[in-house]
N, C-alpha and C positions, 0 to 999 in steps of 0.2 A: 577076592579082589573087590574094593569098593568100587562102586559107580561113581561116576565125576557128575552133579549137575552141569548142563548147558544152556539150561533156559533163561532167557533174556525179558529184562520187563523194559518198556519200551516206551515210550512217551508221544504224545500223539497230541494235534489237537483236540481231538473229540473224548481223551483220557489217558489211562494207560491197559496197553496190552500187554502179557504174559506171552512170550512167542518160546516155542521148543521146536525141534527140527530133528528131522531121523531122514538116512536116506538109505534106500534100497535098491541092490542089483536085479532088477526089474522092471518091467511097462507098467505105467502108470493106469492103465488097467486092470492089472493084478494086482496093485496095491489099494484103487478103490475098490474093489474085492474083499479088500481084509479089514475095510471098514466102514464097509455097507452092507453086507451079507450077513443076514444075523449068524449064519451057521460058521462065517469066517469071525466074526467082531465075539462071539462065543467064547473064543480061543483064547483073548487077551481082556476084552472089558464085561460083554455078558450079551446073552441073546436080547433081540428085540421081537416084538409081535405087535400088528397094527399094519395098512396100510398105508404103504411109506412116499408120499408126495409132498410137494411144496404146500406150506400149509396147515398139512396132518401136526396130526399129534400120533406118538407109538409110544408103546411101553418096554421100555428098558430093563435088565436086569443088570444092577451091578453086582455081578457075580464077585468078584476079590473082595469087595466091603463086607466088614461083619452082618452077619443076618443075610446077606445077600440079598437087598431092597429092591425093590421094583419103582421104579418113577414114571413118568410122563416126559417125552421132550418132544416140542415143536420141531418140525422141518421148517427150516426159516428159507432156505435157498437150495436144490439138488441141481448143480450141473456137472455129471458126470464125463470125465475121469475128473475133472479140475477142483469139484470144490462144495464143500457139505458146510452148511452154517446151521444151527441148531442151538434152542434155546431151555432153558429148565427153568425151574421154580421149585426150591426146597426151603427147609428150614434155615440152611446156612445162608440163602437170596437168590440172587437171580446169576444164572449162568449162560455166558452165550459163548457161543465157539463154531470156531471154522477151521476145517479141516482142508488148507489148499494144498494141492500136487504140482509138481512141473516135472518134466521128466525130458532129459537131455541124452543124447549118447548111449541107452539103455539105463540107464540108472535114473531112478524117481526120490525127488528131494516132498518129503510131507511136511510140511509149514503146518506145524498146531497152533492156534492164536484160542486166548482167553481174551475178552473184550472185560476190563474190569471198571465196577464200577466205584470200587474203590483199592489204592493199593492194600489198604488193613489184610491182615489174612495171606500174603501173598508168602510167607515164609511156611506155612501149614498146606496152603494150594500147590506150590510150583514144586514141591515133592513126589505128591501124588501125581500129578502128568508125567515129571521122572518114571515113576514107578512105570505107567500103564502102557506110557510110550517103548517103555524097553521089556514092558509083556508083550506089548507088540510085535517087537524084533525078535526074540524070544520065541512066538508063535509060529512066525513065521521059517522062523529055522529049522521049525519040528521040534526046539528045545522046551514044552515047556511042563515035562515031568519036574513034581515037587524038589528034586535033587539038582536040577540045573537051571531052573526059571528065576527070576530076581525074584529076592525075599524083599516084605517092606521095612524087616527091619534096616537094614541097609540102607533105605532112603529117608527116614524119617523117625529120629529126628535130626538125622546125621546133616541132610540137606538146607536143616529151617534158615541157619545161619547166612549162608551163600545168598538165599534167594530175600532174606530182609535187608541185607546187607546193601542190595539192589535200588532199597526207596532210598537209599541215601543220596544214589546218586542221580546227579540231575541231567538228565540226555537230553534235557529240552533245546 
């Protein structure tokens, strides 16, 4: 079964964001858990090491990218359970994101936001959050042996289309 994109690019005054959304049967505590804890964030995107405060800087590993790279990313804001904002600097540019929680009824809705500073690139980006986000889910399931975890071929390049498709249209 293919995966369906859902991520939404979003128009704002200050630009445009990239918003995806996963929700879990679960406290919104157990879900900042799975991606604040290097030993849980391990599971779907890659350990971190660093002490981790507003501010810091920690080194990441993206473990699922070839070579499995190590970066640097600012803690831009930690307000636990509600909301991790977090910034990088690579060769592709500047990356910032916010990871917010709400959590209703037992079930916790994760608002992923990419802050973009341009939309260019947004049919090659909004794949990969596809991806990571549903290695998330995935993780969390206990599903995420080679045999049952999403492949990327499945998301990319199958996805580019949907998500360029998106600067087209005008939500302003």
């Amino acid at each position: 079964m293919s995966p369906i994109p859902t991520g939404r690019l979003i128009r704002t005054e200050a630009g445009s964001d990239l918003v995806l959304r996963r929700t879990f049967r679960a406290s919104a505590e157990d879900v900042w858990a799975s991606v604040s804890e290097s030993d849980r964030t391990a599971r779907w995107f890659g350990p971190w090491e660093g002490v981790a405060a507003p501010g810091r800087t920690i080194k990441v590993q993206m473990a699922y990218e070839e070579q499995a790279p190590w970066c640097e990313m600012r803690i831009d804001a930690c307000e636990p359970p509600r909301r991790l904002a977090l910034s990088m600097v690579d060769e592709h540019g500047a990356w910032r994101l916010e990871l917010l929680l709400s959590e209703a009824d037992g079930t916790t809705e994760l608002r992923f936001v990419q802050h973009l500073d341009s939309e260019e690139g947004v049919g090659d980006v909004g794949p990969g959050w596809e991806y990571y986000l549903d290695l998330l889910v995935a993780a969390r399931a206990g599903t995420t042996e080679d045999t049952v975890k999403p492949a990327w071929d499945d998301y990319y390049p199958a996805m580019k289309p949907y998500f360029e498709k998106q600067r087209e249209n005008d939500e302003r």
